[in-house]
KEKE-3310 file (N, C-alpha, C; in steps of 0.2 Angstrom, whole numbers, plus 5000, padded with zeros to 4 digits):
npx = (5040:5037:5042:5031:5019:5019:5018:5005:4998:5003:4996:4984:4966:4962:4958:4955:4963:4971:4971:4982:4983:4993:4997:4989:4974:4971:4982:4992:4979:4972:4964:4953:4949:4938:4926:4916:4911:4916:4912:4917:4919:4916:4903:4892:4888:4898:4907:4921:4925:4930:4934:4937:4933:4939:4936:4923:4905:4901:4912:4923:4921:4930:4929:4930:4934:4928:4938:4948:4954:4956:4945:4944:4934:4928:4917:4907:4913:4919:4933:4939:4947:4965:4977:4992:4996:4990:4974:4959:4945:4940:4950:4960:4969:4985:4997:5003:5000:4996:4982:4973:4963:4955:4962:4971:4980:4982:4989:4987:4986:4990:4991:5002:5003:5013:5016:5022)
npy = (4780:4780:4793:4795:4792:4801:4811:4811:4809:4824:4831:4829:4837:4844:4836:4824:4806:4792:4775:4765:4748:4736:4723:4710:4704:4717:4724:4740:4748:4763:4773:4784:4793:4803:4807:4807:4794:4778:4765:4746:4731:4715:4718:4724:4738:4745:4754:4756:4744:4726:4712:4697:4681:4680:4692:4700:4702:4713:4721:4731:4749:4765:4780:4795:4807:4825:4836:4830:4817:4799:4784:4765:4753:4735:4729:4717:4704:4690:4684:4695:4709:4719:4729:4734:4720:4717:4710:4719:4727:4743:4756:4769:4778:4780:4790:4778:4766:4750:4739:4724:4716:4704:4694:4705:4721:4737:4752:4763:4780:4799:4817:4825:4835:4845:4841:4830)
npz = (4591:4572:4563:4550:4559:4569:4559:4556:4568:4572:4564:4569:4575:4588:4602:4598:4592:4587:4580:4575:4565:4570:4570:4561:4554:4544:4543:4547:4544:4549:4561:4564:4581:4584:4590:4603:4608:4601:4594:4592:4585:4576:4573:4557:4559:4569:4573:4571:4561:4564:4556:4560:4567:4580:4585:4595:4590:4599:4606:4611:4617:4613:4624:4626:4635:4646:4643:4633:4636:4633:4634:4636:4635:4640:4633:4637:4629:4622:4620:4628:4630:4628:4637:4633:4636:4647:4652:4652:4660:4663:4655:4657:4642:4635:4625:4614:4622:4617:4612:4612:4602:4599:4590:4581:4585:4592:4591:4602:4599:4601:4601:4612:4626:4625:4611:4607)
capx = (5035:5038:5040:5026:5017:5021:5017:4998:4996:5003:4988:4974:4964:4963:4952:4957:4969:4973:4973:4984:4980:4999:4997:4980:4971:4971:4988:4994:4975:4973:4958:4954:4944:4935:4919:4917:4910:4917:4909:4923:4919:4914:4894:4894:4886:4903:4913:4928:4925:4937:4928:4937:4931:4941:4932:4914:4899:4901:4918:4926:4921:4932:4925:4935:4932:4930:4946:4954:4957:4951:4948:4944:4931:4925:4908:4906:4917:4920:4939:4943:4952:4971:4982:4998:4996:4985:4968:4956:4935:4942:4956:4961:4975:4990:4999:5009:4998:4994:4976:4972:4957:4953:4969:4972:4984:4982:4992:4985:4992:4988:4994:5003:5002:5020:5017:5027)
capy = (4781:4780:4797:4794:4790:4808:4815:4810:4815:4831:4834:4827:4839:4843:4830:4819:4801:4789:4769:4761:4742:4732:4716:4707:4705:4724:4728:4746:4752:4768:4772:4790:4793:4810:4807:4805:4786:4773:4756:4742:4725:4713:4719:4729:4745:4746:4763:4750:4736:4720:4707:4691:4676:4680:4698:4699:4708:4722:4721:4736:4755:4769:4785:4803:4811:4831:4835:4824:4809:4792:4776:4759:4748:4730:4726:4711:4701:4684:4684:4699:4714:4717:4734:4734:4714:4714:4710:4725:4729:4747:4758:4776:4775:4784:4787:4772:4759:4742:4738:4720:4716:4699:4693:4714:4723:4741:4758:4770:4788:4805:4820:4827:4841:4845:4844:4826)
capz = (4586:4567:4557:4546:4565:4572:4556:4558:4574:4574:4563:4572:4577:4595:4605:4592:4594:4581:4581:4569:4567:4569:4569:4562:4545:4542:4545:4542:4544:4554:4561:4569:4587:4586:4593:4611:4608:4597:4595:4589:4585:4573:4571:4552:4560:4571:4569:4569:4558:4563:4553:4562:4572:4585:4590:4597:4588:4604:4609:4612:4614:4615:4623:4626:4640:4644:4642:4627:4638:4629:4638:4631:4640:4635:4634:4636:4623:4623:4621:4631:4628:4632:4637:4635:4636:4651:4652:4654:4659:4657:4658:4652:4637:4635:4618:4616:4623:4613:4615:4607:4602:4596:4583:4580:4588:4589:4592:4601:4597:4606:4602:4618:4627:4622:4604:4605)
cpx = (5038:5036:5033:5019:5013:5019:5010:4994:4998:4998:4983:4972:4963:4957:4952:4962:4967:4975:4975:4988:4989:5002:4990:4979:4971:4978:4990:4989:4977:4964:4955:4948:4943:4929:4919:4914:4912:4916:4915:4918:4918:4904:4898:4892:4894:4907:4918:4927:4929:4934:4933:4933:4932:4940:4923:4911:4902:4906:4921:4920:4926:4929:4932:4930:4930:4936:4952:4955:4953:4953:4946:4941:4928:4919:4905:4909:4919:4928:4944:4946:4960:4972:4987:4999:4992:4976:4963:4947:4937:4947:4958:4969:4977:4993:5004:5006:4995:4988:4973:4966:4957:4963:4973:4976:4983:4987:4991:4990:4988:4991:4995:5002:5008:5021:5020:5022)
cpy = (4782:4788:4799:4794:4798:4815:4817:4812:4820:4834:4832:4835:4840:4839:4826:4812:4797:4781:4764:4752:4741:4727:4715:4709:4711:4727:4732:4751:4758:4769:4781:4791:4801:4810:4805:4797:4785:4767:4753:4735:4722:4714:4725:4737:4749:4752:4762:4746:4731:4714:4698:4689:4679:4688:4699:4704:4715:4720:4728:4746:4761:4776:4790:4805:4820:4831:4831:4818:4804:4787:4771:4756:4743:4730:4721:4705:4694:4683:4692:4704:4716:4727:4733:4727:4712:4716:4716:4723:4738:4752:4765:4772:4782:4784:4781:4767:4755:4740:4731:4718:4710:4697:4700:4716:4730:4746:4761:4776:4794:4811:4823:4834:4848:4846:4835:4819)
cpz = (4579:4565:4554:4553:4567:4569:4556:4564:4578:4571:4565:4575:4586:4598:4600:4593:4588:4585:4574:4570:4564:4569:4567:4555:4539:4544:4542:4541:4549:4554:4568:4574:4586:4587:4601:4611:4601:4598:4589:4591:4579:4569:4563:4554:4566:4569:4566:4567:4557:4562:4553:4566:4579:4590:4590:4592:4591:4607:4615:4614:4619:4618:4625:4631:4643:4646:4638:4631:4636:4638:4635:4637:4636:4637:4633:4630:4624:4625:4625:4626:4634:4632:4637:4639:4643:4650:4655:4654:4657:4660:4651:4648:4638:4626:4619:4616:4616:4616:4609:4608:4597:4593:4583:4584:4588:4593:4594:4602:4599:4604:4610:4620:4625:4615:4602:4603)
residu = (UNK:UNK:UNK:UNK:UNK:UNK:UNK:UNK:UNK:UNK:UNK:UNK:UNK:UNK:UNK:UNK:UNK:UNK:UNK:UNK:UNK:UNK:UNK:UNK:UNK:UNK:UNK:UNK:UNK:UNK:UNK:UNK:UNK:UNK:UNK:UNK:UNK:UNK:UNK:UNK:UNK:UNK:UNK:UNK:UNK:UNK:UNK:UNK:UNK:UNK:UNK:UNK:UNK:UNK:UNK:UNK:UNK:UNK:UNK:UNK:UNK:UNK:UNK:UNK:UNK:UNK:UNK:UNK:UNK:UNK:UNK:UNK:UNK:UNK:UNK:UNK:UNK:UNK:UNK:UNK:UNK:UNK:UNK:UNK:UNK:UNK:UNK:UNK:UNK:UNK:UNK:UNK:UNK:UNK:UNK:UNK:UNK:UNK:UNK:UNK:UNK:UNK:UNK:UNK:UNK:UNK:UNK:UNK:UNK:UNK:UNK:UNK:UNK:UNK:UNK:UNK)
# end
């Protein structure tokens, strides 16, 4: 993790994670999950707005679990969603994981229990 990465996520708030987009149209966006649902896709009411072709209306939604744990589930999306390059319906993240969604690439970030 980048410095400037480490930095970001030692201040999130607790039950809090970070996705910063690194590869795809918006590269370099960051984008913070502090709600127990987030809606991602191409529709404009989306929490995450990724405004290519290549992501559904209702792609994605991240939720948070009790106890900080996120997971990432598709909703039906035409071209899929990946973890960590494999194809998901849905699957808890970790910090670290790669979670692509359409063209997009994203980051997700955690702070740990550790601090690290």
């Amino acid at each position: 993790m980048l410095l400037a990465e480490r930095a970001l996520v030692e201040q999130l708030p607790p039950g809090a994670a970070l996705l910063t987009v690194t590869r795809g149209p918006n590269q370099g966006s960051r984008f913070r999950l502090d709600k127990d649902l987030t809606t991602t896709g191409r529709h404009p009411e989306s929490d995450i707005f990724l405004d290519d072709i290549t992501v559904s209306r209702r792609h994605v939604e991240f939720y948070r679990h009790r106890g900080g744990q996120f997971s990432v589930r598709d909703v039906g999306s035409l071209n899929g969603t990946y973890v960590n390059r494999e194809r998901i319906e849905e699957v808890p993240l970790h910090s670290g994981d790669e979670v692509q969604i359409g063209k997009f690439r994203l980051l997700f970030l955690m702070r740990g229990n550790s601090g690290a």
